[in-house]
N, C-alpha and C positions, 0 to 999 in steps of 0.2 A: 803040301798045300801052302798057299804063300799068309803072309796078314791079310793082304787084299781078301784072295778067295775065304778066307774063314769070314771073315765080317760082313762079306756077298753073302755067305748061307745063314749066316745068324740074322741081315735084315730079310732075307725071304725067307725064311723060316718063322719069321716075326708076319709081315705081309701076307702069308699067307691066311694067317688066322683072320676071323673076322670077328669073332665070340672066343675068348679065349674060355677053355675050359678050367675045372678044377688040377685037372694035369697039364694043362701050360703053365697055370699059376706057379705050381711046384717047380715046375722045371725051368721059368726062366728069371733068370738072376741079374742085378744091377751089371755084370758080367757081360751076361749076352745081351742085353737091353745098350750099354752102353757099345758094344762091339756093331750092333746093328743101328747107332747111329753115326757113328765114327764112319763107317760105309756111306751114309746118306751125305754126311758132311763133305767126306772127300769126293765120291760124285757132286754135287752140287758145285763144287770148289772147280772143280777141272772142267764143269761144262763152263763156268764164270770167266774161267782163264782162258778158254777155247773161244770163247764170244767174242772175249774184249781182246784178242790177242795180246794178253800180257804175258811177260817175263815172270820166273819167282821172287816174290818180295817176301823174304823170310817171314819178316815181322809180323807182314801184311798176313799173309799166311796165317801163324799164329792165331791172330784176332777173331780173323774170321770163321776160321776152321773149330775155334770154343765155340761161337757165338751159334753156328750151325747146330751144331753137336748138342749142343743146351737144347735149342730149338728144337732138334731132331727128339731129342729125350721126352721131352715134353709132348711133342705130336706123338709117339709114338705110346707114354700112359696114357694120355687122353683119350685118345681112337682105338686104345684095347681094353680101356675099364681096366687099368692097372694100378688101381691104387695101394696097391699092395708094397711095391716094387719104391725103395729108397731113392727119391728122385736126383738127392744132392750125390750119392754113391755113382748113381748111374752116368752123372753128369762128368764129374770127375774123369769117370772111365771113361766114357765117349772123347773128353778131349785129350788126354791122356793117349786114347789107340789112334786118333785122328792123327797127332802128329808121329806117330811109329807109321799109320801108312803112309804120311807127305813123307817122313825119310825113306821109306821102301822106293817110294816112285820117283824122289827126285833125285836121290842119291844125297840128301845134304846130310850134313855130318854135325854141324853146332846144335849148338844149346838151344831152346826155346825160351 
């Protein structure tokens, strides 16, 4: 299974709840919280690049793919009554896996 598809089932898996329970609580971790926004981020990102028909802009990438991820983190304790859940950890994570999927998909190789 690729990063992509793992971070596809960790935000539906996340999605699909609507009330999270006492057992989603336990089971989802700034981990998969961040994994299922990293997914939202890089969707977002590729429909943006598919719109505007742009090239990759490393940097540009970079920016926006935190700025998503953060976001993403954020909609996603809010709309599950997650306060539970380390929002700075999660964020972290999210932009942290955001840019392992832009290298998955674009094949880029440097630094961020």
């Amino acid at each position: 299974m690729s990063l992509y598809q793992q971070h596809q089932q960790a935000y539906q898996e996340i999605q699909s709840v609507d009330q999270p329970t006492e057992e989603h609580k336990a089971n989802w971790t700034h981990e998969l919280i961040g994994g299922a926004a990293a997914f939202e981020a890089m969707r977002l990102y590729n429909q943006r690049a598919e719109k505007e028909g742009k090239k990759d802009d490393h940097a540009f990438a970079k920016e926006i793919l935190a700025g998503i991820a953060g976001a993403s983190v954020d909609g996603l304790v809010e709309s599950k009554g997650l306060d539970f859940v380390d929002r700075e950890k999660a964020k972290h994570q999210a932009t942290k896996q955001a840019e392992e999927l832009y290298r998955e998909q674009t094949g880029y190789t440097g630094g961020f």
